[in-house]
C-alpha positions, 0 to 999 in steps of 0.5 A, a space after each residue: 503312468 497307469 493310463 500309458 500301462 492300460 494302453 500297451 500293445 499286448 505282446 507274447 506271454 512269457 510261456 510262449 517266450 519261455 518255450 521259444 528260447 528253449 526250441 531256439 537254444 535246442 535247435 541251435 545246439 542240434 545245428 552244431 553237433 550235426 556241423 561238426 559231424 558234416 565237418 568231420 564227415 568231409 574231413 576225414 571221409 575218402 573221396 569218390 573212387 577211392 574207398 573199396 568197392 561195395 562201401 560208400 564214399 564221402 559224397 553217398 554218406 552225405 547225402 544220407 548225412 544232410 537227410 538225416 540231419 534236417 529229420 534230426 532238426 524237425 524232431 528237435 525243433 517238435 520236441 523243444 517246443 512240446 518240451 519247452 511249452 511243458 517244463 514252462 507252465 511248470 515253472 511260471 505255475 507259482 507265478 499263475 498263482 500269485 496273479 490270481 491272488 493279485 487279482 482276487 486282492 484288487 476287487 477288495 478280497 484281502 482275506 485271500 492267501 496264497 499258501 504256495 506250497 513246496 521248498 524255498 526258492 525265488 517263487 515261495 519267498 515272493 508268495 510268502 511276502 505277499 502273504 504278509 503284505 495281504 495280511 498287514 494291509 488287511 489289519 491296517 484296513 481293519 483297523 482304518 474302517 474301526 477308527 472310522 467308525 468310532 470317529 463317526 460316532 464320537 463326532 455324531 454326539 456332539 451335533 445331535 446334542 447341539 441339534 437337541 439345544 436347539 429343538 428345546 430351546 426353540 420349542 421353549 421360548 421361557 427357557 433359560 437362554 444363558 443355559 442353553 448357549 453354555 451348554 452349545 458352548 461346551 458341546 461345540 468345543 468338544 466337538 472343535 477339539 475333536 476335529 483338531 485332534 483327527 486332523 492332527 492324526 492324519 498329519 502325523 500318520 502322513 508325516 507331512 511335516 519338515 524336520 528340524 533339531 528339537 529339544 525335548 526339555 525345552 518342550 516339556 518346560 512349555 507343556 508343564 508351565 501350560 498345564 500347571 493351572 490344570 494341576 493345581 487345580 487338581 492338587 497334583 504337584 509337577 516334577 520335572 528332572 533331566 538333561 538335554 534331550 536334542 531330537 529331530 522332528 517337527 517341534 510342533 507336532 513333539 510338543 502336542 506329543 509332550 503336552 498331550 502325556 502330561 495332561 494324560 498323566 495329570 488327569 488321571 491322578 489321584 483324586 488329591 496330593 498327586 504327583 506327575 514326574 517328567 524326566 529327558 535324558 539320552 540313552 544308549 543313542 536314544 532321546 528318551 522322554 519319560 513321564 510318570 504318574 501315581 494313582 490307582 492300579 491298573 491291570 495290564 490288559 487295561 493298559 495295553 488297550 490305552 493307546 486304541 482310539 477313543 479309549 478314555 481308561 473308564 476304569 480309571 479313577 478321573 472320570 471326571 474329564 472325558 477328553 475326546 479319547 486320543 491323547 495316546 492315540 496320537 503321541 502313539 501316532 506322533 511317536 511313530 511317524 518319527 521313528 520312535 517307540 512308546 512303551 507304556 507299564 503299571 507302576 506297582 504303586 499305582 499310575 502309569 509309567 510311559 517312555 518315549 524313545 526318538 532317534 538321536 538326530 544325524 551328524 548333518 542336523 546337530 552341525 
């Protein structure tokens, strides 16, 4: 489609088209008026021979009339292009300007604004919109260059630790070879987990996935019986409450959201005879997914950080378990490719408290 654009015959502008329509439409009314007139004149005029001598009859004052009439139409036609070329730029000027800034936005300059000043009309809510579009899409590529970046870095350690394995273990025939495939073992699964989860990010920000009727109580029994080992090896206990909580979405992708909030909240626990509650439910036309988790209190600023990529909650009391820092990042991502909210507060005795809200799922799906 943009091959067959670029390859379009150029055509007037609209300026040009702006100022023939108003020389057209202004002639066009010249040509009635004077139409009328010639008709009145032949109308009502007396003929040859019957007016009083020294005056002048019907075909003299059309003469004058018709002479009169073609000077009065060149004026108008000058008139309405000048006119119409002028009043035409004026109004096309605010379009000018978001051209420009359309342009300025495609060799990469989204910092550019356009700021139309003046009162609210067609062209100041157009500029206005775009403003916001240039802003939005400036943070989003903001944000996909930090996001990036960060995964290059985070995925940069675990290759230059393997690469550093290798050079020791080559250089040292007498190490410990058991050690070293060990600790390639870990470092090649940290690296495995940190790919899947990149991946698993982008299918949910393209939400490339098919929709069906989902139970989120179901998919919080397999995530909890999955995670139990994890807990109990950590001394956390795992409460589970609530009703049948039907959703609409990929199951798959739900159930990564699920486990992935259930394995934060185990986690970062106390460091012993802590406790993680999960609670579904439906509220106020909402599929309301809940899971809280005791521990030592967070200050607000750290909270609202916990959902950006790779950030682990180092001031968190589990610094044990480094992750590969976007288990929030992606139930955020999941949550919002389905529509959804994720809301995430400080228990005042300590932990978190983070709630998902999904849309009830249509008629058409429960049927």
């Amino acid at each position: 489609m943009r091959e067959e654009g670029a390859e379009r015959a150029p055509g007037l502008s609209v300026r040009v088209k702006l100022t023939l329509s108003y020389a057209g439409f202004l002639v066009l009314a010249g040509v009635l008026l004077l139409a009328a007139g010639w008709v009145s004149v032949r109308r009502f005029m007396p003929e040859v021979g019957s007016s009083p001598a020294g005056t002048l009859d019907r075909s003299d004052f059309l003469r004058i009339f018709a002479s009169a009439a073609g000077m009065v139409l060149v004026f108008l036609l000058v008139f309405g292009l000048l006119g119409g070329w002028i009043l035409a730029g004026r109004m096309l000027a605010p379009l000018t300007r978001i051209t420009d800034a359309t342009r300025v936005a495609a060799n990469g300059s989204l910092s550019h604004r356009i700021r139309l000043p003046g009162r609210q009309d067609e062209f100041r809510e157009l500029a206005d919109a775009f403003d916001v579009m240039l802003e939005q899409f400036e943070a989003h590529v903001a944000e996909q260059q930090r996001f990036a970046a960060d995964a290059s870095h985070e995925l940069r350690t675990p290759l230059a630790i393997s690469k550093a394995l290798l050079d020791v273990a080559r250089s040292d025939p007498t190490r410990d070879l058991g050690e070293t495939i060990d600790r390639l073992h870990t470092v090649n699964a940290r690296a495995i987990d940190l790919t899947e989860a990149l991946l698993l990010l982008g299918r949910a920000g393209r939400r490339s996935f098919t929709r069906e009727p989902v139970d989120l109580s179901l998919l919080v029994d397999e995530a909890t019986e999955t995670l139990l080992p994890l807990a109990e090896r950590r001394g956390v206990t795992i409460e589970t409450s609530g009703d049948i909580a039907p959703a609409f979405g990929s199951q798959a992708l739900l159930l990564q959201m699920t486990t992935n909030l259930v394995h934060n909240a185990i986690v970062h626990n106390l460091p012993d005879g802590g406790t993680v509650w999960v609670d579904t439910g439906v509220h106020a036309g909402t599929v309301v997914l809940t899971v809280e988790n005791s521990g030592e209190k967070l200050p607000p600023p750290l909270v609202r950080t916990l959902t950006e990529p790779f950030r682990r909650g180092t001031e968190r009391i589990r610094t044990d378990h480094a992750g590969v820092g976007l288990g929030l990042t992606i139930v955020k991502s999941i949550t919002q490719a389905h529509d959804g909210s994720l809301t995430i507060t400080p228990r005042p005795a300590g932990g978190l408290r983070i709630s998902v809200r999904l849309p009830a799922p249509p008629a058409s799906a429960v049927t």
